[in-house]
C-alpha positions in Angstrom: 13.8 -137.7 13.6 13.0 -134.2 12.1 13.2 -131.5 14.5 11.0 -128.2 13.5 13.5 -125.3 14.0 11.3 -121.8 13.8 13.2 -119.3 10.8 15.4 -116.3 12.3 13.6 -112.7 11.7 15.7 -110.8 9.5 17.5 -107.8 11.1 15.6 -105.1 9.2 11.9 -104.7 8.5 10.7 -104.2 5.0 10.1 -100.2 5.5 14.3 -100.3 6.8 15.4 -102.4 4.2 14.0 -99.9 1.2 15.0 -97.4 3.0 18.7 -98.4 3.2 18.5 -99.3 -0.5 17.2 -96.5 -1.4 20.3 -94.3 0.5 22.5 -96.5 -0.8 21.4 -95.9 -4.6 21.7 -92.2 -4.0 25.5 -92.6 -2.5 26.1 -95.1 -5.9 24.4 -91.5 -7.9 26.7 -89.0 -5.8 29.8 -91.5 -6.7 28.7 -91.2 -10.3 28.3 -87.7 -10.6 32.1 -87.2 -8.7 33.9 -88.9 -10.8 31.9 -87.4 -13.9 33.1 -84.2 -12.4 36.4 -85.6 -12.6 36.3 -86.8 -15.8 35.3 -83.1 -17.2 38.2 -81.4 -15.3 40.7 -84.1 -16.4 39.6 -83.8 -20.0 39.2 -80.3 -20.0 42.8 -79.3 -18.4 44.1 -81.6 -20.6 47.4 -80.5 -22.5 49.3 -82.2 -25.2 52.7 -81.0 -23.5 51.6 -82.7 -20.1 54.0 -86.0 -19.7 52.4 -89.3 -19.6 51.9 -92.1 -21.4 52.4 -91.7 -24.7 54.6 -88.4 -24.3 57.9 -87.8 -22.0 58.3 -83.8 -21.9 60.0 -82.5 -18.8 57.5 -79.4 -18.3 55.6 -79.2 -15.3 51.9 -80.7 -15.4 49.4 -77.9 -16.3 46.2 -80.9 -15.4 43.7 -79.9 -12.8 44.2 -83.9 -11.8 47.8 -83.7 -11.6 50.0 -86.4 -13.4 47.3 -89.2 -12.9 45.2 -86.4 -14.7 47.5 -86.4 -17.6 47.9 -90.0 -17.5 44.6 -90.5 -18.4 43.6 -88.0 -20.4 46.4 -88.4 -22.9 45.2 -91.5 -24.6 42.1 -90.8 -24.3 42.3 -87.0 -26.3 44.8 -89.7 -28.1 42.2 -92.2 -29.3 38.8 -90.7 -29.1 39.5 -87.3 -29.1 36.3 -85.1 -27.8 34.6 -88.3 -27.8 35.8 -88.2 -24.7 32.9 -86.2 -23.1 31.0 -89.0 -23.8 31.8 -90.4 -20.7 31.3 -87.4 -18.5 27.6 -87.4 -20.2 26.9 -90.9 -19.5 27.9 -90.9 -15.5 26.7 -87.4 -14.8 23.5 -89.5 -16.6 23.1 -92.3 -14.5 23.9 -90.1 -11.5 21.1 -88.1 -12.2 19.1 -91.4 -12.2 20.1 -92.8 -8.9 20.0 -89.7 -7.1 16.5 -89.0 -8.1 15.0 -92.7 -8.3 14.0 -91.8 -12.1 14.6 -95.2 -14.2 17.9 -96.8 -12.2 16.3 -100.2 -12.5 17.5 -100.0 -16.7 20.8 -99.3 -15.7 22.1 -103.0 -16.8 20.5 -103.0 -19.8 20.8 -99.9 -21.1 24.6 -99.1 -19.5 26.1 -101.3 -21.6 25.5 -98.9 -25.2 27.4 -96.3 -23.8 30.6 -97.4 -25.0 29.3 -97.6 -28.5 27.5 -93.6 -28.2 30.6 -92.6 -27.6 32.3 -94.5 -30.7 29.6 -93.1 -32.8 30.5 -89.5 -31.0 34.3 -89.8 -32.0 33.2 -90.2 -35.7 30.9 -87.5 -35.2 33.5 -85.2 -34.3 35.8 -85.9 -36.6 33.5 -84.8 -39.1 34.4 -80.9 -38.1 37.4 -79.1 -38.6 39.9 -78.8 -35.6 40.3 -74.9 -34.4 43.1 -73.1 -34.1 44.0 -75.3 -30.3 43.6 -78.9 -31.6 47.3 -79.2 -32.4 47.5 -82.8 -33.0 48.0 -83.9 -36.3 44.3 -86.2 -36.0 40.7 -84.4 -36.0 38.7 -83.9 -33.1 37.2 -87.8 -32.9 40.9 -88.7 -32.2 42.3 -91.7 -34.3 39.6 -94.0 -33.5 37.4 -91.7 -35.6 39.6 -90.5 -38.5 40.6 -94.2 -39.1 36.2 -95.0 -38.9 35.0 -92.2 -41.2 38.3 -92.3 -43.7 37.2 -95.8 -44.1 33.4 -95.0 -44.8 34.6 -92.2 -47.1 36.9 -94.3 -49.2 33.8 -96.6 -49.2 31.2 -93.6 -50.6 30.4 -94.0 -53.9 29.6 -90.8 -54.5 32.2 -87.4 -54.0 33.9 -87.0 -50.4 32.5 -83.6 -50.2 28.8 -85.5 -50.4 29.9 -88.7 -48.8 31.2 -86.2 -45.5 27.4 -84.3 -45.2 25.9 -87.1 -45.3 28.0 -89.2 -42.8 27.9 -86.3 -40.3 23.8 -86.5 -40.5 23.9 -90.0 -40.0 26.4 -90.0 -37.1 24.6 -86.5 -35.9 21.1 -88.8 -35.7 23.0 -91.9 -34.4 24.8 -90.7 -31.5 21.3 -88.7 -30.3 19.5 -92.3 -30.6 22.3 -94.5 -28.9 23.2 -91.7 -26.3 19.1 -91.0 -25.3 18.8 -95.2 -25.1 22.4 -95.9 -23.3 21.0 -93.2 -20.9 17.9 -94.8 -20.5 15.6 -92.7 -21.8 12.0 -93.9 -23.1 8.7 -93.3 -24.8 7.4 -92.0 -21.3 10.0 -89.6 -20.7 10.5 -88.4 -24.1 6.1 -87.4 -24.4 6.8 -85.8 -20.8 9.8 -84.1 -21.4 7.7 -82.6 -24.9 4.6 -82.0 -22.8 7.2 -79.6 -20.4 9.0 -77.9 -23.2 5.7 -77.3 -25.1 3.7 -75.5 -21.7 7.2 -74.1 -21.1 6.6 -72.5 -24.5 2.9 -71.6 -24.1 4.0 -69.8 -20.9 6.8 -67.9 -21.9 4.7 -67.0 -25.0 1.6 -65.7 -22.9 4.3 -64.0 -20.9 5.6 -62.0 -23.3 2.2 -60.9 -24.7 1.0 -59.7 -20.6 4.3 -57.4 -21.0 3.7 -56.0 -24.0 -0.3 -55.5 -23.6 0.9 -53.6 -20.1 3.5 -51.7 -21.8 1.1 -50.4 -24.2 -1.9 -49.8 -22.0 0.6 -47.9 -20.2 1.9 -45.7 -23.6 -1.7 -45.4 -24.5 -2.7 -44.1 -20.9 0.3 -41.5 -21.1 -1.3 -40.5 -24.7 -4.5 -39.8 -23.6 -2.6 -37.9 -20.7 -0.5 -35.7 -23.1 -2.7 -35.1 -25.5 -6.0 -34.0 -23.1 -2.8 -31.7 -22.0 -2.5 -30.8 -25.2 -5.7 -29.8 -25.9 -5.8 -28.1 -22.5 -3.1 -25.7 -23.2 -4.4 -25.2 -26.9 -7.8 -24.3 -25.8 -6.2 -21.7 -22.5 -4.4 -20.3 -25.0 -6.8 -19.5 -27.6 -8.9 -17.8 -24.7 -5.9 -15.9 -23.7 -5.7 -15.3 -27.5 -9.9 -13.8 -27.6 -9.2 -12.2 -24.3 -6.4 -10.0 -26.0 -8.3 -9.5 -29.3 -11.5 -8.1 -27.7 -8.8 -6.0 -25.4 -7.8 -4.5 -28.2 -10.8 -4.1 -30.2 -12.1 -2.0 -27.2 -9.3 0.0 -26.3 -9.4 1.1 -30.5 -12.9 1.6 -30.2 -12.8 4.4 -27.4 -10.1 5.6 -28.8 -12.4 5.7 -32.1 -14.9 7.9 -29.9 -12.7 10.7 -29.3 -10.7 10.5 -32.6 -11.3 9.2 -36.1 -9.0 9.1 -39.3 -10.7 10.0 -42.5 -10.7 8.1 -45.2 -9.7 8.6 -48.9 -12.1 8.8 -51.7 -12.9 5.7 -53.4 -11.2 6.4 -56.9 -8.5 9.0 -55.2 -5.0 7.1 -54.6 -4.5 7.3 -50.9 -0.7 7.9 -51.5 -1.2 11.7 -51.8 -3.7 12.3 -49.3 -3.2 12.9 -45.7 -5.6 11.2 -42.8 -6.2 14.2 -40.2 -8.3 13.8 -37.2 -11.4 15.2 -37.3 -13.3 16.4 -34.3 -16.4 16.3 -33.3 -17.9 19.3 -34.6 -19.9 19.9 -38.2 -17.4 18.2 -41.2 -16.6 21.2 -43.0 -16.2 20.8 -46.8 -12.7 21.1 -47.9 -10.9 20.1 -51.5 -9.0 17.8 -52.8 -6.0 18.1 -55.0 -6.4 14.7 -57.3 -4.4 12.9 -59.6 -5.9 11.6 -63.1 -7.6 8.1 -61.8 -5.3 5.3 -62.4 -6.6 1.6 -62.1 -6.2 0.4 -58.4 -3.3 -2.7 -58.1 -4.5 -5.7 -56.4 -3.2 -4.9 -52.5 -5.2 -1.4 -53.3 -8.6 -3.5 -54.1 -8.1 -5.3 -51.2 -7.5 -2.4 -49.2 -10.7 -0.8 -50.7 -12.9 -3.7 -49.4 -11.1 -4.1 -45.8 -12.4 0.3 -46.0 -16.1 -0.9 -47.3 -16.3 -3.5 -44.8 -15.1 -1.1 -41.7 -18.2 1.7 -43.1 -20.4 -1.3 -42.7 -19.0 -1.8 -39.4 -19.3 1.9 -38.1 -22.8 1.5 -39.5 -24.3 -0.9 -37.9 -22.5 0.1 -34.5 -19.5 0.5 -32.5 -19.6 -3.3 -31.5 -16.4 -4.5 -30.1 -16.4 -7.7 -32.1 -16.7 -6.4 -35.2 -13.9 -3.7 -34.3 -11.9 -6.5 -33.6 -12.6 -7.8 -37.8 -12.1 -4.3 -38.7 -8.3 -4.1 -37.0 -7.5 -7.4 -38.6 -7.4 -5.1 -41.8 -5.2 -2.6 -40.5 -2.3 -5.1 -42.2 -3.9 -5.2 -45.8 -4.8 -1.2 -45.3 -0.8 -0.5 -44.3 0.0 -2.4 -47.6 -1.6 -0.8 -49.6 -0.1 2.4 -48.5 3.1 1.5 -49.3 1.9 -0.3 -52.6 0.4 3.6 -53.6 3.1 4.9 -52.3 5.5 3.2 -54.5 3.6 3.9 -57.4 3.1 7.6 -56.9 6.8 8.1 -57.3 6.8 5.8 -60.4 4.0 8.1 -62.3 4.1 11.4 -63.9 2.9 14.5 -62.4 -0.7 15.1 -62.2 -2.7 18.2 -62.3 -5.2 19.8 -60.5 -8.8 18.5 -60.8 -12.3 20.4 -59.6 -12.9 19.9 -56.0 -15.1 17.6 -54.8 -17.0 17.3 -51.6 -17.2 13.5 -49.9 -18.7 12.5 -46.7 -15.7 11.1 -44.8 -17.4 8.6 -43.3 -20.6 7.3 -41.5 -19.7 7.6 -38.1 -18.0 11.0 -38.9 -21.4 12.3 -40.1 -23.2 11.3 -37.4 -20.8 12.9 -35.3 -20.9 16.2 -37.6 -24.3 15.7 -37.0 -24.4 15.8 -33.5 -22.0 18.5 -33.3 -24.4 20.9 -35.5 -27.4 20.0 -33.2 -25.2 22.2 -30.2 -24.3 18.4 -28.4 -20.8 18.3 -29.3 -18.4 19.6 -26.8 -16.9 23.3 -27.2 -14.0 24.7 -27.5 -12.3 22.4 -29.9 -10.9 23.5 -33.1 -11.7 22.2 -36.4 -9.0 21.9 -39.0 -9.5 20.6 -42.6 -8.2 18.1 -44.0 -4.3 18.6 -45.1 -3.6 18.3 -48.7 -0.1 17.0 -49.7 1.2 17.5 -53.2 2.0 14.5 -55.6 6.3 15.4 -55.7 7.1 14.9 -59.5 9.9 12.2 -60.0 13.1 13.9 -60.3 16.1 12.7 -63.0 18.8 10.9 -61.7 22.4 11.3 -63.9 22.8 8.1 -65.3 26.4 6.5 -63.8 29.2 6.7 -66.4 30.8 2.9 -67.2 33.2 2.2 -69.6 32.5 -0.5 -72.6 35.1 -2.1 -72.4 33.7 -4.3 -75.0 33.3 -1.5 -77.4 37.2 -0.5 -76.9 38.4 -3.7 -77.6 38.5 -5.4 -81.4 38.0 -8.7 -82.6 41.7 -9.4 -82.6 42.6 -7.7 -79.2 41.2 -10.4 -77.0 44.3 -11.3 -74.4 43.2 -14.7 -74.1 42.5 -16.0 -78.1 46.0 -17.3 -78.4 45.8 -19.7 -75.0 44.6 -23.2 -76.1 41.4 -24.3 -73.8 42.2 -26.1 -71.1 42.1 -30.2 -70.7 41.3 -31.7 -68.1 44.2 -34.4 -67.8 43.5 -38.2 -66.5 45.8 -39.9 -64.9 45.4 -43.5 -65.7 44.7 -45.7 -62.7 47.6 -47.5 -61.6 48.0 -51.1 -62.0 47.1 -53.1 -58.7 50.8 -54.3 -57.3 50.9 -58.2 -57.8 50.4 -60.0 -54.7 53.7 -62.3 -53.6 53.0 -65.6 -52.7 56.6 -66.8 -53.0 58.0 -66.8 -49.3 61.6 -67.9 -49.5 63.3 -69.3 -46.1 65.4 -66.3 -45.0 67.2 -67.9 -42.3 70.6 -68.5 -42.4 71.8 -71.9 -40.9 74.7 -70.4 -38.6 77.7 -72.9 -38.2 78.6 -74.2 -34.8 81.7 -73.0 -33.1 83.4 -76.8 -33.7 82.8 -76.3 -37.3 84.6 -72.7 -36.8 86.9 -74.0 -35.3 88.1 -77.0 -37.4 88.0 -74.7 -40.2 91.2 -73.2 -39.2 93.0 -75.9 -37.5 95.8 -75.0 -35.4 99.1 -77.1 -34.7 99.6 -79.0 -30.8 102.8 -78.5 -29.8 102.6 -79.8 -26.8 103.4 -83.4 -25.4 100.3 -83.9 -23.4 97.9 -85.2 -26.5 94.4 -86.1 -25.6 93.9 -89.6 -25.3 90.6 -89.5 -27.3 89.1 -87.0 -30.2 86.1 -86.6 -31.3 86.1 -87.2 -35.4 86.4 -84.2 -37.3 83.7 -83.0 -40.1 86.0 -83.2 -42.6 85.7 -86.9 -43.1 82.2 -86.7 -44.4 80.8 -85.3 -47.9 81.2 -82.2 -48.6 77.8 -80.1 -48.9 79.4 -77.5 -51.2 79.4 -80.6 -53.7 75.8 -81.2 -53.7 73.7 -79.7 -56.9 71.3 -77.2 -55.8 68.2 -77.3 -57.7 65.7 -74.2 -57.5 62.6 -73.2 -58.6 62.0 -70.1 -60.1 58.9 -67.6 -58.8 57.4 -67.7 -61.9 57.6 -71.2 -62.4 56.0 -71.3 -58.6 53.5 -69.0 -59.4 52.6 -70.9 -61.9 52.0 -74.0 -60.2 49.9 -72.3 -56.9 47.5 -70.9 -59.9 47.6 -74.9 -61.4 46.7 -76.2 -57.8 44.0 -73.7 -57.5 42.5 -74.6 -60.7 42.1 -78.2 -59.9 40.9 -78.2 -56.4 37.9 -75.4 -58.2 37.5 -78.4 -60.1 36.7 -80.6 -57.4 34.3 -78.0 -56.0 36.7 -76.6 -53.5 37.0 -72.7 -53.5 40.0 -71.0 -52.2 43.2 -69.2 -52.4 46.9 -70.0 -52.8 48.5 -67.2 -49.9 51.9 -68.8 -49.8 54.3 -71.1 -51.2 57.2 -72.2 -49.5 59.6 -74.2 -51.5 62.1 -76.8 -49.9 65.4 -78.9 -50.6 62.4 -81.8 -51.3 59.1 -80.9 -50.6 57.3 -77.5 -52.0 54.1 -76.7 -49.3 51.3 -74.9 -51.0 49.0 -72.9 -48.1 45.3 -72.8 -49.3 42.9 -70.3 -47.4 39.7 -71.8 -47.7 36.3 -70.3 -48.6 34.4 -69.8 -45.1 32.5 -72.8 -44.2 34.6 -75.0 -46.1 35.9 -78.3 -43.6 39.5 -79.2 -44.0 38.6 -82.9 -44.1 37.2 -82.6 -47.3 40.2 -81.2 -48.5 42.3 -84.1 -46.8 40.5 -86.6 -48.9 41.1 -84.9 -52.0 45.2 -85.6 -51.5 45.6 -88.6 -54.1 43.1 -86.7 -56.4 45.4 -83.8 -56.1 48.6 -85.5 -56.2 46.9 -87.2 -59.8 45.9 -84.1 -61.3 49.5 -82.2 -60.2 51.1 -85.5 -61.9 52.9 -86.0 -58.4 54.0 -89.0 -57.0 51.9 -88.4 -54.0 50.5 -85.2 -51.9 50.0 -84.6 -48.5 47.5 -82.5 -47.3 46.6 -81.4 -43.3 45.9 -78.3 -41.3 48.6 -76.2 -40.4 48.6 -76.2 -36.2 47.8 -72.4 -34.9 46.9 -70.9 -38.5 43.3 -71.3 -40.7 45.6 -72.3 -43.7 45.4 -76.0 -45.1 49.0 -77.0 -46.3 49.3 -79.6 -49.3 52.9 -80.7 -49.9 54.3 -82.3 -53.0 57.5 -83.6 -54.1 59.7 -81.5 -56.0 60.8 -82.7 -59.2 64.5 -82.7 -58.3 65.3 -83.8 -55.1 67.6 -82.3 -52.9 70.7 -84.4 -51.7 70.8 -84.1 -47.9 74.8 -84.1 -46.0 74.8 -85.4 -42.5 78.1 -82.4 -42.6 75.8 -79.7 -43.1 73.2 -81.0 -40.4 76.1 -81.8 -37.9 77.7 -78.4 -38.8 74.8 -76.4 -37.7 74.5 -74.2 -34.4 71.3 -76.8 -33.6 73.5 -79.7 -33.3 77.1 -78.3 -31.8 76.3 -75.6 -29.5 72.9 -77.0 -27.8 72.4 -78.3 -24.4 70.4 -81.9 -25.3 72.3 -84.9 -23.7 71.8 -87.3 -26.6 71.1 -85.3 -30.2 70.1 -86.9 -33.1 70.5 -85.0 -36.7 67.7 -86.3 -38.7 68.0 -84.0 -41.2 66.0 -80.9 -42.8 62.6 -79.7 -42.6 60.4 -78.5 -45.5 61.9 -75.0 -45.3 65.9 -76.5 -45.6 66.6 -75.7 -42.2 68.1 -78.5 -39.7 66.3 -80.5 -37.4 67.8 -82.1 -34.3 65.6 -84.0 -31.9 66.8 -85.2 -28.6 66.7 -88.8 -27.5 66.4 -88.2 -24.1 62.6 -87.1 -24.4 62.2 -89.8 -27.2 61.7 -93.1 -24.8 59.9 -94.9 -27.8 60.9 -94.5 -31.4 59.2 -96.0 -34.5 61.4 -96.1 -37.5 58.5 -98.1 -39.8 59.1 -97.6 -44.2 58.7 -99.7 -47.3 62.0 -101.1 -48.6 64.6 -98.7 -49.9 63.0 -95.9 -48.0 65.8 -95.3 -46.2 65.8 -97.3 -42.6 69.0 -98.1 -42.3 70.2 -94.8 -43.2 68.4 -93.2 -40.4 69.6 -95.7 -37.7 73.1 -94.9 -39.0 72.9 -91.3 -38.9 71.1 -91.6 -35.5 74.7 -93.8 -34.4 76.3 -91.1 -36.2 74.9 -88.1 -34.5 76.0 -89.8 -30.8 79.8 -90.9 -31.5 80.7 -87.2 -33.3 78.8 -85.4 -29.7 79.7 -87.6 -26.9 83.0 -89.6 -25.9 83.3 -93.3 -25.3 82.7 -92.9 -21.4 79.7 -90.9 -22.5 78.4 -93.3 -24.7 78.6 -96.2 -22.5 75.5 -97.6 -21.2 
């Protein structure tokens, strides 16, 4: 028997439901975008002396995050390298996504590519060349990304140098394309997101053109301002300047009333003639004392016509405008004067020529005129005109001055016997030869053990220690090794080799130092600006070829924009385990388990200490010298530490 049971209403309507989903997205977003936040502080605090995983230091933890920080940004700086942000990128992303609602729904099919943009962002980065903080010994894609795009080089048909452009292109163009999908992105958003940055564009655009049509409406307004001021000021002051003229012209021309200067005859050189006043009575007739006419100079001609014009003036009437025209000439007319008077004194005496009678001038002979009539005013006196005398030039005694040409002969010139001077020029000095040889300087300074046991002293005592610690002297002697070095010429000679072959492999640069070693001779190349160290890394069996090397290795040089290449000296050094245990390094440190390993590049000793070293890798081909090293390494404990010491 079927019984119809009625359904249970669910707990939440439809309008709840969403609305919880839709909160609980956005808290899934905030989660994302945290531990992207994370992520970036992690990665970007991260320091390669931080202890973790793959590194045992015992220096305190300089990540943001702490040791869990460290922890996981060591392998991944390790393996991917600034890949790394790739991850910060995709959950700040999706973040984004759920917080706003935009596209979450692709989240599961699109998530899953954001492992592989980041793959294709470690290759991209190791395309570039590490600055001057990337101390690791990999590029910036980490290992993942040197091992990728070493393999696709070797795989290039073409040269590295072309083989590396192209590559970062493609990886350039392939991350943007697998990052924009694993994000989610589409057509939609992609012709919306153009749509914005193109009206962004028109905006700004119009923007920009509305500030610089105000700004010069404004200078044009403050033009028109200044220059109606201009004209302003121009035109007040060329009424100021009329206001003065006329002034003058009628102060002159009341003072012309009351007095007037005669003037000279027309072919009579004003020089020698005085200009009295005359008054207003009847001109009486007077003579002139003359010179023989001369021709008038030019400033006299002019003079002569300023005169003409004024006699016109007086003509037609006192009026004060023209008087103003006539004491413009008063310039020309005192010229003149002191043209005639410079001639006068120039020019022979003249004699005395027949008097001759001359009106002196129109207005004076009206006045005369009116004076004879009885309407002049009495009482004045009338004077004639004052002749002056043309003074004759007088001689001048020349100045006596002594030819001292004349005294001299031909052969009493002081200075025939001194030979002409030469200028002397010094040659320019030869440009000092640049050094590039830079020998190791160092000393390696001997323990106090070694000291010690180099003058043994006798125990006379009964109480003997129970244990020793081996003495140097039962290993090789390093005084017995053959030394074999390099001249710096012979160096020398080599740098300018190595830069000759990599300009023949298209890579310019300089050799700035060469640093030669018991083994291994390093070779620093400065290269030309814009020139990427990993093409000059690929170029290290091509070198090693060309130098007729065994092999060459090339890499970056950690805190300096030099790019070392090392190869194998011809004769190679024999290296004592005396020499390296010897050393103030080894005896007189404080490391609880030292290990001589033997020399660096420069000859100097290198001692590492085991008890920072939790995993050691001792990987060669056969003969390379394994066994040697673990010997050495056994070696290097029992001549430090004592059997109580030693036991584990």
């Amino acid at each position: 028997m079927a019984y119809q049971a009625k359904g249970r209403d669910p707990i939440f309507d439809r309008t709840t439901q969403a609305l919880i989903e839709r909160r609980g997205k956005e808290l899934v977003g905030l989660a994302l975008i945290a531990l992207a936040t994370g992520f970036a502080m992690l990665i970007w605090s991260y320091s390669p002396d931080d202890p973790g995983l793959l590194a045992a230091t015992e220096g305190p933890t300089r990540n943001l995050l702490g040791p869990l920080g460290a922890a996981i940004a060591s392998p991944l700086a390790v393996v991917i390298g600034k890949g790394a942000w790739g991850i910060v990128v995709g959950l700040a992303g999706w973040g984004l996504r759920f917080v706003t609602h935009v596209g979450e729904e692709r989240v599961l099919a699109r998530a899953l590519f954001v492992p592989i943009a980041i793959a294709f962002g470690a290759v991209f980065a190791s395309t570039f060349l590490p600055g001057a903080g990337w101390s690791h010994a990999f590029g910036l894609g980490g290992l993942f990304g040197d091992t990728v795009l070493g393999a696709l080089l070797a795989l290039f048909p073409g040269s590295p140098a072309l083989g590396l452009k192209l590559l970062t292109v493609v990886f350039f163009v392939a991350t943007l394309f697998v990052g924009g999908f694993a994000l989610g992105v589409n057509m939609r958003e992609l012709s919306r997101a153009g749509r914005y940055v193109l009206g962004g564009t028109v905006l700004v655009y119009a923007g920009v053109l509305k500030l610089a049509g105000s700004g010069l409406r404004g200078v044009a307004r403050g033009a028109m301002a200044g220059a109606a001021t201009g004209v302003h000021a121009v035109r007040s002051q060329a009424a100021e300047r009329r206001a003065d003229r006329l002034a003058r012209a009628e102060a002159r021309a009341d003072d012309a009333g009351e007095t007037f200067a005669a003037p000279p005859p027309l072919k009579v050189r004003r020089a020698h003639l005085d200009e009295p006043p005359v008054s207003r009575g009847a001109a009486p007739e007077a003579a002139h004392m003359v010179e023989p006419a001369q021709r008038p100079g030019l400033l006299a001609r002019v003079s002569g016509l300023a005169r003409r014009g004024g006699e016109d003036a007086g003509a037609a009437g006192a009026d004060p405008a023209l008087n103003a025209t006539r004491m413009a000439g008063d310039s020309d007319r005192i010229s003149a004067k002191i043209a005639n008077a410079l001639n006068a004194r120039s020019a022979p005496p003249a004699g005395a020529v027949a008097p001759k009678t001359e009106p002196v001038s129109a207005v004076s002979a009206a006045i005369a005129r009116a004076a004879a009539r009885g309407q002049g005013p009495e009482g004045v006196r009338q004077e004639p005109p004052v002749l002056r005398q043309a003074t004759p030039p007088q001689d001048i005694d020349p100045i006596w001055e002594p030819d001292l040409e004349a005294d001299l002969g031909p052969d009493d010139d002081p200075y025939a016997d001194m030979p002409a001077p030469v200028r002397a020029v010094s040659p320019p000095a030869d440009p000092e030869p640049k050094r590039v040889v830079q020998h190791d300087t160092r000393r390696v300074v001997k323990s106090t053990r070694a000291i010690r046991e180099a003058q043994p002293a006798l125990n006379f005592g009964d109480n003997a220690p129970a244990f020793e610690l081996p003495p140097l002297n039962l290993l090789a002697d390093p005084g017995a090794v053959e030394r074999h070095h390099l001249s710096d010429e012979a160096l020398e000679e080599n740098a300018r080799m190595l830069e000759t072959v990599l300009d023949d492999y298209g890579v310019k640069g300089e050799i700035v130092s060469v640093r030669p070693g018991p083994v291994v001779t390093m070779y620093e190349l400065e290269p030309a600006p814009g020139l990427k160290a990993s093409r000059v890394i690929g170029l290290a069996d091509d070198i090693a070829r060309s130098m007729s090397a065994l092999s060459a290795r090339v890499s970056t040089v950690p805190g300096r924009s030099v790019i070392g290449i090392e190869l194998p000296n011809a004769h190679r050094e024999k290296v004592v385990l005396r020499e390296i245990l010897s050393a103030r390094d080894y005896g007189d440190s404080n490391m609880r388990l030292p290990l001589a390993l033997g020399k660096d590049i420069g000859g100097g000793p290198v001692v590492a200490n085991l008890a920072k070293m939790p995993h050691l890798l001792i990987a060669g081909t056969t003969g390379s010298g394994k066994s040697v090293a673990i010997n050495t390494m056994i070696l290097s404990l029992l001549y430090r530490l004592t059997p109580e010491e030693c036991r584990l």
